[in-house]
C-alpha positions in Angstrom: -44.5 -136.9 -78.0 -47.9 -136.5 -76.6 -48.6 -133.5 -73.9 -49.1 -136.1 -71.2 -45.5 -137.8 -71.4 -44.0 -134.0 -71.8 -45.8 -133.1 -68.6 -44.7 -136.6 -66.5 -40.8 -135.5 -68.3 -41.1 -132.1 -66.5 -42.7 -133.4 -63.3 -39.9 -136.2 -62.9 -37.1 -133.3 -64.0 -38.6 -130.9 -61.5 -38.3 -134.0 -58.4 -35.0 -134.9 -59.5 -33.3 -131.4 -58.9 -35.6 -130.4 -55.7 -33.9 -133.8 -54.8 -30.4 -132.4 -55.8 -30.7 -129.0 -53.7 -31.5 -131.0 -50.2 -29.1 -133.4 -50.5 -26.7 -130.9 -50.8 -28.3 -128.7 -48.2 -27.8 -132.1 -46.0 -24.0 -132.2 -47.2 -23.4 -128.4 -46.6 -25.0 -128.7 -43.1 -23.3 -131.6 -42.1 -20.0 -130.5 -43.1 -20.5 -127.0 -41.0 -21.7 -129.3 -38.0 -18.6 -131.2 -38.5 -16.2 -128.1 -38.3 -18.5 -126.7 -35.4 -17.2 -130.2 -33.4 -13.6 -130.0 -34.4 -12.9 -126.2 -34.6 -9.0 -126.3 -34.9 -7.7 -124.9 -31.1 -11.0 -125.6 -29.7 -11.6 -127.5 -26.6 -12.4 -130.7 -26.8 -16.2 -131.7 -25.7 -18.7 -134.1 -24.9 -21.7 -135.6 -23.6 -21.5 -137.4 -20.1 -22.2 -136.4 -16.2 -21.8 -133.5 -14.1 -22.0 -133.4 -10.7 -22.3 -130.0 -8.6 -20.3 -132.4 -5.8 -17.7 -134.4 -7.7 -17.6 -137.7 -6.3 -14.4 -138.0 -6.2 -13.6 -135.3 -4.2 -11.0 -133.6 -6.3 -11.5 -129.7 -7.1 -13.1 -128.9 -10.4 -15.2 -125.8 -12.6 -18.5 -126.1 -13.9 -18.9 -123.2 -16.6 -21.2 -122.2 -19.4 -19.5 -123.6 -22.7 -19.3 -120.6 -25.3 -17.1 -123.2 -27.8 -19.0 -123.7 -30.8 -20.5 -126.9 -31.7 -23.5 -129.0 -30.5 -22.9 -128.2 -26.5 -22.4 -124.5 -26.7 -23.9 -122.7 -23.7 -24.4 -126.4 -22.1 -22.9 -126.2 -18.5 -19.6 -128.5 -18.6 -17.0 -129.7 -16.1 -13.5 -129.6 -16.0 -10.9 -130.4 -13.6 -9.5 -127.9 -11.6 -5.8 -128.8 -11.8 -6.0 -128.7 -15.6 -8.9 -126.3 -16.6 -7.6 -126.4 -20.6 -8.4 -129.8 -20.7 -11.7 -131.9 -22.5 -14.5 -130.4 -21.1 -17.4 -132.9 -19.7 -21.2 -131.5 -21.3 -23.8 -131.5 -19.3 -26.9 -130.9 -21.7 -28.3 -128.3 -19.2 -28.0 -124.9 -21.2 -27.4 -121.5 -19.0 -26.8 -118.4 -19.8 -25.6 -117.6 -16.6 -24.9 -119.4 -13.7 -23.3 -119.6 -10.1 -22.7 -122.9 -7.9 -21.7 -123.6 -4.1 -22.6 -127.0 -2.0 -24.1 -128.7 -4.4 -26.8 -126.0 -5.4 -27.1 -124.7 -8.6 -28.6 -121.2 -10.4 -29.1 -121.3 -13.9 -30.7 -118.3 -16.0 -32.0 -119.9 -19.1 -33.8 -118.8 -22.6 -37.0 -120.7 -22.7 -38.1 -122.1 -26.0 -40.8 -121.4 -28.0 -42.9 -118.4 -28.5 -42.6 -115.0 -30.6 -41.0 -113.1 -28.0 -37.6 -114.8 -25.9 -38.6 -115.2 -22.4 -36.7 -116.4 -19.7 -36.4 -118.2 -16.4 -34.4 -118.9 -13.4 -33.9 -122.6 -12.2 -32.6 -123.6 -8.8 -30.4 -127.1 -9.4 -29.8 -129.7 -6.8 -26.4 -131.7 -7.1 -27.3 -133.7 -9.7 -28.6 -130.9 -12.1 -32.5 -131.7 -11.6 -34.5 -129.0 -11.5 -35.8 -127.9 -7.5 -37.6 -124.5 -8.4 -38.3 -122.3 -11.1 -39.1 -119.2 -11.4 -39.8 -116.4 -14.3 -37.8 -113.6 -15.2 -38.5 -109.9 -16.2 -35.9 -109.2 -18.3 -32.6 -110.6 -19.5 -30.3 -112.3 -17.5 -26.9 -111.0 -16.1 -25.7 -112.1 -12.6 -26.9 -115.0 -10.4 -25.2 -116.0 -7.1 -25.2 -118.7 -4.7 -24.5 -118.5 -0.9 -21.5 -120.6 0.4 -23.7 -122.7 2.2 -26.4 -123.5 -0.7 -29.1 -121.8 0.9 -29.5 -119.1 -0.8 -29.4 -117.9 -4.4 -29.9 -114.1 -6.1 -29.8 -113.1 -9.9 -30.5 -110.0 -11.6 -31.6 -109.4 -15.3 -32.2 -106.0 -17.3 -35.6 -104.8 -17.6 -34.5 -101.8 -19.7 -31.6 -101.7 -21.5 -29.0 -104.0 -22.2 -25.6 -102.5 -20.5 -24.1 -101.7 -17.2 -22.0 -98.8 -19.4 -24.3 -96.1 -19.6 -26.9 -94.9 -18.0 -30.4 -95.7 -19.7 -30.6 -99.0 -18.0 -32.9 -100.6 -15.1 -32.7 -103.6 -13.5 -34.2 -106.2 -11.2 -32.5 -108.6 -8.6 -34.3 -111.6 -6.8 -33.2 -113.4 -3.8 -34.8 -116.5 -3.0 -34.2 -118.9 0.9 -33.8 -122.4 0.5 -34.9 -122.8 3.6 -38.3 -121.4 3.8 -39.3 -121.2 0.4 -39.2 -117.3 0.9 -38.7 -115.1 -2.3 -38.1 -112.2 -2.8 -38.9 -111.2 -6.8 -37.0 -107.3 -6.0 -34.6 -106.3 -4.1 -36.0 -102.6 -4.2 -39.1 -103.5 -1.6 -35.8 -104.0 1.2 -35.7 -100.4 3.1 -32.6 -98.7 2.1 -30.9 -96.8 4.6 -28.6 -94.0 3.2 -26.4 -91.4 5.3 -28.0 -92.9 8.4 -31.6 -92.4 6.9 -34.2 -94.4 5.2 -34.2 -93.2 1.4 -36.6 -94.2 -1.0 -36.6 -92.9 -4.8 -37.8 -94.3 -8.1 -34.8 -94.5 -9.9 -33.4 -97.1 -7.5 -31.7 -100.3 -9.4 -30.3 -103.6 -7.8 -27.7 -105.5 -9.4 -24.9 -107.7 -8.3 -25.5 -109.9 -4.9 -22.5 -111.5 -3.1 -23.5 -113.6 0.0 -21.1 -113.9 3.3 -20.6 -117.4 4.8 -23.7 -116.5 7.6 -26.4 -116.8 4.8 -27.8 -113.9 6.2 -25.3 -110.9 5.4 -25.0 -110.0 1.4 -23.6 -107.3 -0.4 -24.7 -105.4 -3.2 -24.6 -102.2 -5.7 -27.2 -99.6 -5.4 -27.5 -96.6 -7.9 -29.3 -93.7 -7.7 -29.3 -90.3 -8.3 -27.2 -91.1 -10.5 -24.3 -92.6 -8.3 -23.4 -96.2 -7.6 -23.2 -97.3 -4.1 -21.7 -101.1 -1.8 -24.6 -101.6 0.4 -24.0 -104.6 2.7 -27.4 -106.3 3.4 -29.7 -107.9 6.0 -32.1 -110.9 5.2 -34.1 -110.8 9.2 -34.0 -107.3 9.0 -35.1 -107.0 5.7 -32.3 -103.9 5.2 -29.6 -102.6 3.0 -27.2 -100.0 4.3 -24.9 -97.9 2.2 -21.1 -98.1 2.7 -19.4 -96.7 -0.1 -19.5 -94.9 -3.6 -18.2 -96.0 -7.2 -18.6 -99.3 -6.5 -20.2 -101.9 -9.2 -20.4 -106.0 -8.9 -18.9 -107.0 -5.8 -17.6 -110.3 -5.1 -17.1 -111.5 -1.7 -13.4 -113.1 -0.6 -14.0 -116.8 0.7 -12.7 -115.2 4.2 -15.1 -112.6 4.2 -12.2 -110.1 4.2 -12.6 -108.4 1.4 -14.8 -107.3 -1.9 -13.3 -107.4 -5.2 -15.3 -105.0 -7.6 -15.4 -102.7 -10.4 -14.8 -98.8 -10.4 -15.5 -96.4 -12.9 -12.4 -94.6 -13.1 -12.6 -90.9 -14.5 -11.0 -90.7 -18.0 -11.3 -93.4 -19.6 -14.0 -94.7 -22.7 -17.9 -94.4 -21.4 -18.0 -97.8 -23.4 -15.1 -99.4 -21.3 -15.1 -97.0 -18.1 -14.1 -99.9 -15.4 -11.1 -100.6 -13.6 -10.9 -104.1 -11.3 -10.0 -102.9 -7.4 -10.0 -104.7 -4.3 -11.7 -103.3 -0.8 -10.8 -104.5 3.0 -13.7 -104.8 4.9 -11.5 -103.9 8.1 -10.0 -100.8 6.6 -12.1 -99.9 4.1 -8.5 -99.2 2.3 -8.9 -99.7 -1.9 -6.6 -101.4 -4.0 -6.0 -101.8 -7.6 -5.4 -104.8 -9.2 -3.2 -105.6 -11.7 -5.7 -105.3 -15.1 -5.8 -102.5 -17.2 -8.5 -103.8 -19.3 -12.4 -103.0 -18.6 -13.8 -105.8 -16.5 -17.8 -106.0 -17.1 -18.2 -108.7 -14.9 -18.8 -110.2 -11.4 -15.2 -111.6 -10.7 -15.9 -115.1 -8.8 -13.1 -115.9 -6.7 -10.7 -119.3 -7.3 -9.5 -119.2 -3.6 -9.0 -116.4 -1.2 -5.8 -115.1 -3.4 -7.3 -115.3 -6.9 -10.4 -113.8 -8.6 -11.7 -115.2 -12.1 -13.1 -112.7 -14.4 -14.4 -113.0 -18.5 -13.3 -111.0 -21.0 -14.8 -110.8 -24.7 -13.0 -113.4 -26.9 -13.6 -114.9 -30.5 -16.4 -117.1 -29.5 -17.8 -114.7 -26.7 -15.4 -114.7 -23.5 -12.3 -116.4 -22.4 -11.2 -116.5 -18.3 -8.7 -115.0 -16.9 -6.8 -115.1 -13.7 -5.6 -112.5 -11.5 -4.1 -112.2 -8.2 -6.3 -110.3 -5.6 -3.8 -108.5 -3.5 -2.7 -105.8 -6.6 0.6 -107.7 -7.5 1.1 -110.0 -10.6 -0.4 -109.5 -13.9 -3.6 -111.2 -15.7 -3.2 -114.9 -16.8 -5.1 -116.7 -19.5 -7.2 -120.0 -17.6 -10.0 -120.7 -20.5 -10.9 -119.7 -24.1 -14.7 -119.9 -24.9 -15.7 -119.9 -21.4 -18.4 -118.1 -19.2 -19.4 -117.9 -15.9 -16.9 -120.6 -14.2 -18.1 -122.1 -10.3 -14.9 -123.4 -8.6 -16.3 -126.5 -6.8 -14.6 -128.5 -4.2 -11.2 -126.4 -3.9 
């Protein structure tokens, strides 16, 4: 055999099993892609339209998707009245996100680049981008007004956890209505104890509008403390109300301000308890979970608040009555950041 045919031999031996190894790369991948799309107990999910204004009028929740399988962290749509059912993708990806009359926030990872950067998008009804807008950090709350005319989000600049204390943020609020925005909440003069109060350890975090589209409430820490201010967007103001007070959520009344509290005693990795505030009275209540809540409950209607809790594909809802009574109630597995729409 001449050293010409034993070098063509080794050449077509050498093709043959590169040949092998990606067609059963191929296989390998497809099969995983298959059990990703049919992940026994999963939900069910795929492509077609959502609407931030169902057309049909009937209540529903648009959410992040944490399932896995080829619309993970997509926004999707399911009906209200049966929230464990097929899910509806969107192929809009969020990492967080917050709806009301038919506008849309979504905090997204931008592709492409050595270093993750990220952005906030303002949605219209139909999930078109209206505005976008960079971000400093990574993303952890966003909020809509109950009118659509205004939207707020916060990401971490430092750090990576509301737990300890090595953290800094920055919130955003930006008017629909005049283009106005506002990139940090910190240039708003804060008035403490009756007196304005400026200090460079001041974070943001956690904006809840009222129906007026002008009132909003918030946390402030400092000095190491934590603080509900309520807001002012003409005045340009936010006044402190109360201590130990973290990610408030505003009632669809306006009554009251679900949150979390740091309650003495417990884990510095789990240190929150879910508690409920009445404007009128400024009277606390606790409600009826007993796990740490590191979230900004949304409310379902104005007697149940929707929180997430970590789960086996990132977070599952829960349910919980608002008024102190009842216990917590399973609503959705691999599920994040829900927007009750129409209800």
């Amino acid at each position: 055999m001449t050293l010409q045919r034993r070098i063509l031999i080794l050449v077509t031996a050498v093709v043959l099993l590169s040949a092998v190894g990606v067609i059963a790369v191929v296989r390998a991948s497809s099969r995983a892609d298959e059990k990703d799309r049919a992940r026994p107990g999963g939900p069910e999910v795929t492509r077609g339209e959502v609407s931030l204004t169902p057309a049909d009028g009937a209540p529903r929740i648009v959410l992040r998707n944490m399932a896995w399988g080829p619309h993970r962290d997509e926004l999707v749509t399911v009906p209200a009245a049966s929230p464990g059912g097929p899910r509806t993708a969107s192929g809009v990806s969020c990492l967080r996100f917050h709806s009301a009359a038919g506008t849309g926030v979504c905090l997204q990872a931008e592709k492409g680049g050595v270093q993750e950067q990220y952005r906030a998008v303002v949605l219209d009804a139909h999930l078109k981008v209206v505005s976008s807008h960079p971000l400093a950090g990574i993303p952890t709350r966003a909020r809509v007004s109950p009118g659509g005319h205004l939207a707020a989000w916060t990401v971490f600049v430092g750090g990576d956890s509301y737990a300890g204390t090595n953290f800094s943020t920055r919130t955003s609020l930006l008017d629909l209505r005049t283009g106005r925005y506002d990139a940090s909440l910190e240039d708003f003069t804060i008035v403490k104890d009756g007196k304005a109060y400026r200090n460079a350890d001041v974070n943001f975090w956690g904006v809840t509008f009222a129906a007026d589209e002008q009132t909003f409430y918030a946390t402030l820490a400092t000095g190491g403390q934590t603080y509900l201010v309520r807001g002012d967007l003409t005045a340009r103001t936010v006044t402190t109300l109360r201590e130990n007070l973290e990610c408030p959520s505003l009632s669809p009344d306006g009554t009251r301000l679900v949150f979390k509290k740091r309650v003495p005693g417990l884990s510095a990795d789990a240190p929150w308890r879910l508690y409920a505030l009445d404007l009128a009275t400024m009277k606390e209540t606790p409600l009826a979970e007993q796990r740490s809540v590191d979230d900004q409950v949304v409310w379902k209607d104005d007697r149940t608040v929707v929180y997430a809790l970590p789960g086996d594909f990132g977070a599952d809802l829960y349910a919980l009555p608002a008024d102190g009574t009842g216990t917590p109630a399973p609503l959705m597995t691999s599920a994040l950041a829900p927007a009750f729409l129409g209800s």
